[in-house]
N, C-alpha and C positions, 0 to 999 in steps of 0.2 A: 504494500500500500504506500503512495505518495505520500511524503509531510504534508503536501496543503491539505488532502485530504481526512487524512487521524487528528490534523489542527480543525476542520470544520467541523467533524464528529464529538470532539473533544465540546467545543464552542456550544453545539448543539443541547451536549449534556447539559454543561451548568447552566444557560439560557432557562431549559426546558426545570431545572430544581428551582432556581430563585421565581421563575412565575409562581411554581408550586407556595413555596415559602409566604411570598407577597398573600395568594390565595387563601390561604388559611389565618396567616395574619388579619386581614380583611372580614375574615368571616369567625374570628375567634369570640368575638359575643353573643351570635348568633346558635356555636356549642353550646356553649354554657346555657344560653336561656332551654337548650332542647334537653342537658341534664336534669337542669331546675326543674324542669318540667315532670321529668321523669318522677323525679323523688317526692313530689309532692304526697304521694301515696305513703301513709305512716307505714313505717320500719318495724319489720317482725324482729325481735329480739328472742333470740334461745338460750337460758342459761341451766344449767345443772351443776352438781354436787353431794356433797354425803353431811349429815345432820341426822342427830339422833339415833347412829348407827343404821343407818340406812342411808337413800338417794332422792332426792330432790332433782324435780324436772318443772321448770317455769318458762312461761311464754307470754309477750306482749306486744304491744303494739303501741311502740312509741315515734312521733314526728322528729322528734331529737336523736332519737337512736343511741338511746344512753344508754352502757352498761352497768345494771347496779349490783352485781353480781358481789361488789366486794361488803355493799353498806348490807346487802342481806344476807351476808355470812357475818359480818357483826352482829347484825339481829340477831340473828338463829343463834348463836354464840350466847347472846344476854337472857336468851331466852331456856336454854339450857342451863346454864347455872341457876334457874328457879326451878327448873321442874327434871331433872333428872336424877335417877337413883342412880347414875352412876359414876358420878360427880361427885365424890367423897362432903365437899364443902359449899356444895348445892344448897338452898333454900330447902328443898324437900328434902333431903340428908340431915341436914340442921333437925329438921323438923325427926325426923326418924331415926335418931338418935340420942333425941330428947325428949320434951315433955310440951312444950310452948315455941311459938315463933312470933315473931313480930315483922310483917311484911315489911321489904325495901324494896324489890321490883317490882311491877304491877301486875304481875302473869298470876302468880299461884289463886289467887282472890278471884278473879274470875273462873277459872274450872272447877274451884271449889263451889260457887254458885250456881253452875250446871250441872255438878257431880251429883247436888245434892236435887237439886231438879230430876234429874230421870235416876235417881236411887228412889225418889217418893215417888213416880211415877212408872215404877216398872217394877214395884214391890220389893224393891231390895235385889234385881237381877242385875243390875248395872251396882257395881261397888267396888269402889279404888281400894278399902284394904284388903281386897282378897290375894294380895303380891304375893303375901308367906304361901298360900295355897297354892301359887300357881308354880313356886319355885319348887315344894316341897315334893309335888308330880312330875316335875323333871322341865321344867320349860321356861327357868330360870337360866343365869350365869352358868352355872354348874353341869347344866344338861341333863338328858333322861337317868333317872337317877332316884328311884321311888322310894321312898325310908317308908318304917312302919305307920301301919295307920292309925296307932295310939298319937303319935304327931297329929295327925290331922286333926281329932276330937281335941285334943289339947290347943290347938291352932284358933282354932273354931270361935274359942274366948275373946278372940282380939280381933275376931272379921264382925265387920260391923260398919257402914257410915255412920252410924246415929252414937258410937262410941267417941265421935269428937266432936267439937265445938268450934265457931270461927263467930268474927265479926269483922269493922271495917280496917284492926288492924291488929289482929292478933289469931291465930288458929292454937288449939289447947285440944288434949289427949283429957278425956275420961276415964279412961284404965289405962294402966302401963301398959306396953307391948305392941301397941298400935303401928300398922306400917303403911304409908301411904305409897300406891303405884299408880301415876295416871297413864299409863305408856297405851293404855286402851282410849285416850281422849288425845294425846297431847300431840301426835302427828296430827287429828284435825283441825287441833284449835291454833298449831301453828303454820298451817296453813293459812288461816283464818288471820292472825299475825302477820304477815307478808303480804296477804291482799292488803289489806288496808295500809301496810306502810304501800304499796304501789299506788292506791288511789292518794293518798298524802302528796306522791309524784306527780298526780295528775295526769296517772292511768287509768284509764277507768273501759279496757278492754282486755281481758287477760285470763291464762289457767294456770293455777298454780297447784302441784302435787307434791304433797311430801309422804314417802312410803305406801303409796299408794290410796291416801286420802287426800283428796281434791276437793278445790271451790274455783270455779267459774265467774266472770261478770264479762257485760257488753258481748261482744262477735270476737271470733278470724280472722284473718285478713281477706278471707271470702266474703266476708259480710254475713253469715253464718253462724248459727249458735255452736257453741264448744260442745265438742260430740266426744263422750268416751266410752270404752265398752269393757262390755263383763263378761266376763271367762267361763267357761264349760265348768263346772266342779268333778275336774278330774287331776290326779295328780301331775302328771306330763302338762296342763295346760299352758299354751303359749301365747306369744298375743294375734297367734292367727286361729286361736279357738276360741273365739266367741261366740255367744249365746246371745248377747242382747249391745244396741247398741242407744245409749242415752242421750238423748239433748239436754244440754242444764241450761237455764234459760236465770241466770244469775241465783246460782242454790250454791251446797256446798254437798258432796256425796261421798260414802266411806262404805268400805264393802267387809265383813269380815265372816271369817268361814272356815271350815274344820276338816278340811278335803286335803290341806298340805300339811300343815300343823299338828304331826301327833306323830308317833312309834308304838311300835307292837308289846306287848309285855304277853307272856303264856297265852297266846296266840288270840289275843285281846287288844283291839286299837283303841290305845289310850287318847283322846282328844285334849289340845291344850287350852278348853274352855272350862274353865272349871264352875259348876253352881256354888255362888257365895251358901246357901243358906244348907245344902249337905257338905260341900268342903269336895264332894269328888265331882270325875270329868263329867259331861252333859253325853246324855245316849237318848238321841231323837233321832226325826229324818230331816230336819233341817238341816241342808250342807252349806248355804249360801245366803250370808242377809244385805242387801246394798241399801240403804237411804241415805234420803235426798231432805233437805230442811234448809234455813234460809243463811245458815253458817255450817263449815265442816264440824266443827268441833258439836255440836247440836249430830248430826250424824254419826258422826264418828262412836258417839257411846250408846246409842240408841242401836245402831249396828250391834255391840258388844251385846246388847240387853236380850235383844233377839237370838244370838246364836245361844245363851242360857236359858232363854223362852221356851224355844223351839216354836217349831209350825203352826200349831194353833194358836198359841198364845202372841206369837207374834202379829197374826194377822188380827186378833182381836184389840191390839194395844194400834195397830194402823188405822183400825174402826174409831178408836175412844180420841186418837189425839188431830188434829187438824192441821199440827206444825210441821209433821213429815209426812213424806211417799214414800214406799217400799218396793221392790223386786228381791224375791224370795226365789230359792231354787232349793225343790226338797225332793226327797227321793220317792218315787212311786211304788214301791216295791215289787218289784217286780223286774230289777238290775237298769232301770232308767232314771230320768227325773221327769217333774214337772216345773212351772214355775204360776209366780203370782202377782198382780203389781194393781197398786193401787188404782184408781179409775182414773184420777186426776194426773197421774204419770202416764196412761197410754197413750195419748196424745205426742209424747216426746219419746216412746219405744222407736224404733225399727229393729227387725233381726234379718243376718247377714243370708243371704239365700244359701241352701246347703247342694251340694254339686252332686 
């Protein structure tokens, strides 16, 4: 090839880059308005983590698109030194190694006022000091691990709500020995704890799950109500065995159930639900209780009360109260289930088509 030639070639190049260059210069505001444009659609946020020995899965929908992943591991953090037994110097610890407490954080005062709400309204089936019982059948720290059942009648003396006392700033033991567990309330009511510090952000679209109890408020980013589902009660279930699938339409829902939770003893499946008022496991057909009410923690122990109910009695306690909905799954004898769900909940069912 000639010089003049690789020199006009050459010429041609940068000519035809700096047009380019000017062109986009020129039209560099004209981007940016078609980003702006773009993002004007609020920003789905995913965060997760581990709290209360378990996992946390949270979702929102922020214009900002803020992560606040670290202010609500502080939360959950402040919120665990009130209510964990496993916190040696926890508020509840304090309290269960002593005799008297005098609230500092604002957590324990409120579950104690629901505690005792559906302990009076479920006869005594829902009850936080039934911990020793639940430890002493194997489904504590320690593991399957069943001591004599001279323990358990001995036990028996100190399960009770109505053996302690609270007011607006002191909770008091009526007999020594008393042990508070809320570990059956306290994933939904900290759930319940982290919506609200979101709405405080001026969220007010979001789901938030800890351990598998959930509270919903606003849509999606489908514009959609938050839709979760519920699991076959089988032990293998995964989350592509579902059996029902919920709309919460700004509730708080908690599912609790006796299908993974237990071990064999002399060829006996011990369940880790134990009835406060005999001290051993629950043998019904109730395998599955989910409710829905207008905060998790409000479900979350109404769930508990149910799987110590069982099936009739659950469905009877869904007739008397007006503050929850229910979806039951109990067994038909006959090596199936059925299930059962409030009237005012079918409206928010769908089930998944089976292939």
């Amino acid at each position: 090839m000639r010089p003049n030639a690789r020199k006009n070639i050459i010429y041609s190049i940068v000519l035809l880059t700096v047009i380019m260059v000017v062109y986009l210069w020129r039209n560099r505001d004209q981007t940016e308005v078609t980003l702006t444009e773009t993002e004007v659609i609020a920003g789905k946020m995913t965060l997760s983590g581990k709290t209360m020995g378990t996992t946390y899965n949270i979702t929102y929908l922020d214009e900002e698109n803020r992560d606040l992943q670290s202010s609500i591991d502080s939360l959950l953090v402040v919120f665990n030194q009130s209510l964990s037994t496993y916190i040696p110097d926890s508020e509840l610890s304090k309290f269960n190694q002593g005799d008297t407490l005098d609230f500092n954080l604002p957590y324990l005062l409120p579950v104690l006022k629901e505690s005792q709400t559906v302990y009076d309204n479920t006869n005594g089936a829902f009850d936080p000091t039934v911990g020793p019982l639940v430890n002493i059948w194997g489904f504590g720290p320690s593991g399957p691990e069943l001591k004599d059942s001279v323990d358990i009648r001995n036990l028996l003396t100190t399960v009770g709500f109505n053996k302690i006392e609270f007011d607006q700033k002191q909770l008091r033991k009526k007999v020594p020995g008393i042990y508070l567990d809320f570990s059956a309330i306290a994933k939904g009511y900290g759930s319940d704890v982290v919506g609200e510090f979101l709405i405080k952000k001026g969220i007010s679209n979001y789901l938030v799950e800890i351990g598998g109890e959930l509270v919903a408020k606003g849509v999606n980013e489908k514009g959609e109500l938050w839709k979760v589902g519920v699991n076959r009660p089988i032990e293998s279930a995964n989350a592509a065995d579902l059996i029902s699938i919920i709309a919460l339409q700004d509730r708080g829902m908690a599912t609790s159930g006796n299908y993974r939770n237990f071990y064999v003893r002399d060829s006996v499946k011990i369940s880790h639900t134990i009835d406060p008022a005999t001290g051993y496991p629950v043998n019904h057909t109730l395998l599955s209780a989910t409710v829905l009410a207008d905060n998790c923690m409000t479900a979350d122990a109404y769930a508990t009360a149910m799987m110590v109910l069982g099936k009739d009695k659950a469905m009877a306690l869904d007739s008397a109260l007006n503050e929850i909905e229910v979806f039951l799954i109990y067994d038909d004898g006959m090596g199936g289930f059925k299930t059962f769900a409030s009237e005012s909940l079918k409206p928010f069912l769908s089930f998944p088509q089976e292939n």
